[in-house]
ROFI-231770 format. One line per field, with one value per residue (C-alpha): residue in one letter; x, y, z; residue number from 1. Coordinates in steps of 0.1 Angstrom, whole numbers, plus 5000, padded with zeros to 4 digits. Layout:
# residues N
code	c(a  ...) .
c1	c(X  ...) .
c2	c(Y  ...) .
c3	c(Z  ...) .
pos	c(NUM  ...) .
//
This chain:
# residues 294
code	c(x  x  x  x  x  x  x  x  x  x  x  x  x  x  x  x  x  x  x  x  x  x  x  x  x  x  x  x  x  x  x  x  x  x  x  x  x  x  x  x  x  x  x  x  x  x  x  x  x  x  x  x  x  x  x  x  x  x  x  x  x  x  x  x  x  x  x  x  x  x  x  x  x  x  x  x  x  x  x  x  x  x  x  x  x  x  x  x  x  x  x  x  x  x  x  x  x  x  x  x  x  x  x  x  x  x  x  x  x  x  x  x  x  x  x  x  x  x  x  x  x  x  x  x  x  x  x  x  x  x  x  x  x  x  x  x  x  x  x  x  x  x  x  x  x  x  x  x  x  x  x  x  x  x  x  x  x  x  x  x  x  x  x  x  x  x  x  x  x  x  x  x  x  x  x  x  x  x  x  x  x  x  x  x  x  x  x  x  x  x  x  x  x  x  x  x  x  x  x  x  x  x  x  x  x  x  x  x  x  x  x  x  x  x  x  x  x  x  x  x  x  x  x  x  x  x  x  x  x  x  x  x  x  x  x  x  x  x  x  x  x  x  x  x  x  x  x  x  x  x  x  x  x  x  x  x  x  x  x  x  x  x  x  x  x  x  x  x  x  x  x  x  x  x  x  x  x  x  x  x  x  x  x  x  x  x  x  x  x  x  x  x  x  x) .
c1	c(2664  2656  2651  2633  2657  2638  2657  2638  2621  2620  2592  2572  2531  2520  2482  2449  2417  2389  2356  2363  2395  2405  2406  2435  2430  2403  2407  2386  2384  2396  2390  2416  2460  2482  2518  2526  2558  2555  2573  2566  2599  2591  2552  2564  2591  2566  2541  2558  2575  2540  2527  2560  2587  2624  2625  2660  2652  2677  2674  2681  2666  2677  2696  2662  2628  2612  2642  2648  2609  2610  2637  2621  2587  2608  2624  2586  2575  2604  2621  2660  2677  2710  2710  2696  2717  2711  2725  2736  2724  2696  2658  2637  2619  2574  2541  2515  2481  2448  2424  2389  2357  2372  2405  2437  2461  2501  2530  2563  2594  2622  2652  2675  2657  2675  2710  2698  2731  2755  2791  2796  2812  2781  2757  2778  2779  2740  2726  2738  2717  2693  2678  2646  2648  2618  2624  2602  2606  2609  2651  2672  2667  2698  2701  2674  2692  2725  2704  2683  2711  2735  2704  2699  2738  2739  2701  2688  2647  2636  2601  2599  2565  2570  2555  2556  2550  2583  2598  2620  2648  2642  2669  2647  2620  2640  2659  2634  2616  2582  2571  2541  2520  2484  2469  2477  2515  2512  2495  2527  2550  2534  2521  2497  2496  2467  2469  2458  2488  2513  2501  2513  2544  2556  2536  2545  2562  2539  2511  2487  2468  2437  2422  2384  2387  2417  2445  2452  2483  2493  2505  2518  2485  2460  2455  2443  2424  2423  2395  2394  2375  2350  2359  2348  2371  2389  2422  2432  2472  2491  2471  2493  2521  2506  2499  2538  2553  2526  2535  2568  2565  2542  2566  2596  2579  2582  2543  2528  2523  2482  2484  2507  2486  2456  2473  2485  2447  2434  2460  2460  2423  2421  2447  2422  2397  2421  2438  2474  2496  2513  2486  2460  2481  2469  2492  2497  2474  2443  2452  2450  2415  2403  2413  2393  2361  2369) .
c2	c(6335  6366  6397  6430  6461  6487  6522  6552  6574  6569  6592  6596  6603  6632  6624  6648  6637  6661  6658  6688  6697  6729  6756  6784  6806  6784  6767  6741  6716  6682  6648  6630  6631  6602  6594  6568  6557  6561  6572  6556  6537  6526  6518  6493  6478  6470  6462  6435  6421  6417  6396  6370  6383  6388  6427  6453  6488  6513  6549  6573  6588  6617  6612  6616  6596  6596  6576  6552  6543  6537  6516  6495  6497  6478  6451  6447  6440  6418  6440  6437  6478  6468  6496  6525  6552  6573  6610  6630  6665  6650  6650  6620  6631  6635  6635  6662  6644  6655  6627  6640  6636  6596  6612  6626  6659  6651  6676  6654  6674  6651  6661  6628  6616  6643  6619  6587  6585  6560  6556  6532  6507  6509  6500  6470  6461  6465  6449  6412  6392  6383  6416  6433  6472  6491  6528  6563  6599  6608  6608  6632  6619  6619  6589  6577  6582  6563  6531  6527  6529  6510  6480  6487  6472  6446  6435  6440  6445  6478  6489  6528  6541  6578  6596  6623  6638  6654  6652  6624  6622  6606  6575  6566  6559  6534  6520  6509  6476  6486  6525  6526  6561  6571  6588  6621  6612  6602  6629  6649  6627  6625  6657  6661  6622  6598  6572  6547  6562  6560  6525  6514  6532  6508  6477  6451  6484  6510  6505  6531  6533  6544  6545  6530  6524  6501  6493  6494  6483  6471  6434  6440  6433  6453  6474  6452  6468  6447  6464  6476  6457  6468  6483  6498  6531  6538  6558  6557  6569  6537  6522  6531  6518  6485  6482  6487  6465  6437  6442  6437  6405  6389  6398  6386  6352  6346  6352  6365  6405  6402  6378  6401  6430  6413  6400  6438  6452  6435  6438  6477  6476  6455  6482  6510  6490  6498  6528  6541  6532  6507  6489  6490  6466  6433  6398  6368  6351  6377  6387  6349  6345  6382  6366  6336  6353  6379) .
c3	c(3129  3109  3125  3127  3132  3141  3130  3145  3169  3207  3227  3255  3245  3264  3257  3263  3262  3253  3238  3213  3191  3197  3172  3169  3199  3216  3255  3261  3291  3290  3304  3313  3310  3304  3297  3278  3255  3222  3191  3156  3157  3192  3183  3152  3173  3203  3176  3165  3191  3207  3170  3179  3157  3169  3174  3179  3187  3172  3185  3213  3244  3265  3302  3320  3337  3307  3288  3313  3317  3278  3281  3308  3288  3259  3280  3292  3258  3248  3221  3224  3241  3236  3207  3222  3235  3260  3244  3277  3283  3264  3267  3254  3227  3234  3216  3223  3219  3220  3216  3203  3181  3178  3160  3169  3165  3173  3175  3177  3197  3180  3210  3212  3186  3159  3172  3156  3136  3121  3109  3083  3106  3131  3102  3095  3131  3134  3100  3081  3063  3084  3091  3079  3084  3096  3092  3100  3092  3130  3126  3105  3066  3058  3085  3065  3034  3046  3061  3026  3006  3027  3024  2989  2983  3008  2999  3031  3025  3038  3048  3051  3069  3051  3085  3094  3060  3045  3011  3000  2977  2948  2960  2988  2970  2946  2970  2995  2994  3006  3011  3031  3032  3042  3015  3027  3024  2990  2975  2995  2977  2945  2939  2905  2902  2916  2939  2915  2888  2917  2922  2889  2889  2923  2921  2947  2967  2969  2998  3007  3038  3036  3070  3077  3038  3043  3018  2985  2963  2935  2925  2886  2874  2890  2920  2951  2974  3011  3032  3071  3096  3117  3149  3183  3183  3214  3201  3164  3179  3168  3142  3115  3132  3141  3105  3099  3126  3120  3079  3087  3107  3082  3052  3075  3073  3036  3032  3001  2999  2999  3028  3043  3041  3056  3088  3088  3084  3114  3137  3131  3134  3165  3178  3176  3203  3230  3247  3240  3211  3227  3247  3221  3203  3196  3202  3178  3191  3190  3149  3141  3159  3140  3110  3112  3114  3082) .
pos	c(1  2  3  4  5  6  7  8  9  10  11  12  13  14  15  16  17  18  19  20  21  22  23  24  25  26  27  28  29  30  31  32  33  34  35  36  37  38  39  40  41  42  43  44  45  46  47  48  49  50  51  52  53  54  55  56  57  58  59  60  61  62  63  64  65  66  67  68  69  70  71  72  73  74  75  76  77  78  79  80  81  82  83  84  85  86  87  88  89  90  91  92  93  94  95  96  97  98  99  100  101  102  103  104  105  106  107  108  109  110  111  112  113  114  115  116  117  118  119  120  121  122  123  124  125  126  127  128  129  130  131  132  133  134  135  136  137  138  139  140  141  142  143  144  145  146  147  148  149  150  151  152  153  154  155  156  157  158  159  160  161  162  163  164  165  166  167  168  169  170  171  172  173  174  175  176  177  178  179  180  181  182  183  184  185  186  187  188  189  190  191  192  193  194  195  196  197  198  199  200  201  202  203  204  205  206  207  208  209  210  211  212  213  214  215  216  217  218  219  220  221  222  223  224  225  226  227  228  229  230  231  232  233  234  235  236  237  238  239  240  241  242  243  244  245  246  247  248  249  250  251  252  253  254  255  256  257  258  259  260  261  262  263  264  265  266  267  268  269  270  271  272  273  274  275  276  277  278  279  280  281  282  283  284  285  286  287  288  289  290  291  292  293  294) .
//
């Protein structure tokens, strides 16, 4: 059976609520505080293991309460721990969220997540054949570097969710399978080009997220554009991720890219109708009903 290997981030979400953003030197009051696990590599592993697909988690978490209520949070949600360390005199690594005006603000603290390293022999312990790599920006690049290119000569597909924004080297870009950024993240990457020239430069690679406007790609002939679905907005944190764990298990099951993209649309807008990253997300079961009335 083939699996997802999730390479990436591990956090606890350290979430306000508020019903105004503040601005630079501005207190206002909030609502409500939660914690809640989180991390993009965690979100997309939980994200799919919740839409049926085989899922390993591949990261790190400090020696503290936070790390070992993640690790029981995975086990919860099916997605296989055997591969996360815990990094002593290590904290877990958290999300500052504010939740407001139906959007939200996030500064990531990486901690244990800036040890989310291999050796050569580990890689060829951790991927064969039957993997399909899911990969983040919330780890050192040049971990992100290694895993691509290790894929790249062992053909191991490889769907990179460029988030946060950073620069990539130019190798990244070639040798992933699938590069997945909002439209804020490819105008960072692609700087004087436009999304529909970028487009045609990676068809069949190259999907841009696009928010409430949806998806766009292209498929060697023309650009596709696959559109959101209507939603009640609880919390947007984790939509993006959705999209990526639930593009992942789609593609993992031989379906066609457009297809693919679809299933992915709903589930990550049927993940903003709940609260939390994690909880918000949406099973099998409720994408396949969605999809039957789009």
């Amino acid at each position: 059976m083939k699996r997802i290997v999730v390479i990436g981030s591990i956090s606890m979400d350290l979430v306000v609520t508020s019903d105004k953003r503040p601005q630079a030197g501005e207190t206002v009051i909030g609502e409500s505080f939660r914690t809640v696990p989180g991390g993009k590599g965690a979100n997309q592993a939980v994200a799919a293991s919740k839409l049926g697909s085989a899922v390993q988690m591949v990261g790190c978490v400090g020696n503290d309460p936070f790390g070992q209520q993640i690790v029981e949070n995975f086990k919860q949600y099916g997605v296989d721990v055997a591969h996360v360390r815990v990094i002593p005199n290590e904290v877990t690594g958290t999300a500052h969220i504010v939740l407001a005006e139906a959007d939200n603000s996030i500064v990531v603290v990486q901690s244990a997540n800036k040890q989310v390293i291999f050796t050569e022999e580990e890689l060829n312990q951790l991927l064969d054949e039957q993997s399909f790599v899911l990969l983040q920006l919330e780890i050192p690049i040049e971990t992100v570097r290694q895993v691509t290119a290790y894929c790249k000569e062992k053909g191991i597909p490889v769907l990179l969710n460029p988030a946060p924004s950073q620069p990539l080297p130019p190798e990244v870009i070639e040798d992933v399978t699938y590069l997945t950024p909002n439209e804020h993240e490819c105008r960072d990457l692609f700087k004087g080009l436009s999304v529909y020239e970028v487009l045609e430069r990676y068809p069949n690679k190259l999907l841009v997220t696009e928010g409430v406007r949806g998806v766009r790609f292209h498929d060697g002939r023309e650009v596709r554009h696959v559109p959101a679905i209507r939603a009640n907005v609880v919390d947007t944190t984790g939509a993006g991720d959705t999209f990526n764990g639930a593009l992942a298990v789609s593609l993992i099951e031989q379906d066609d890219l457009e297809t693919a993209v679809r299933f992915a649309v709903v589930a990550s807008g049927m993940s903003v109708e709940g609260f939390g990253a994690q909880g918000g997300m949406p099973t099998r079961e409720d994408v396949q009903q969605r999809l039957e009335r789009v």
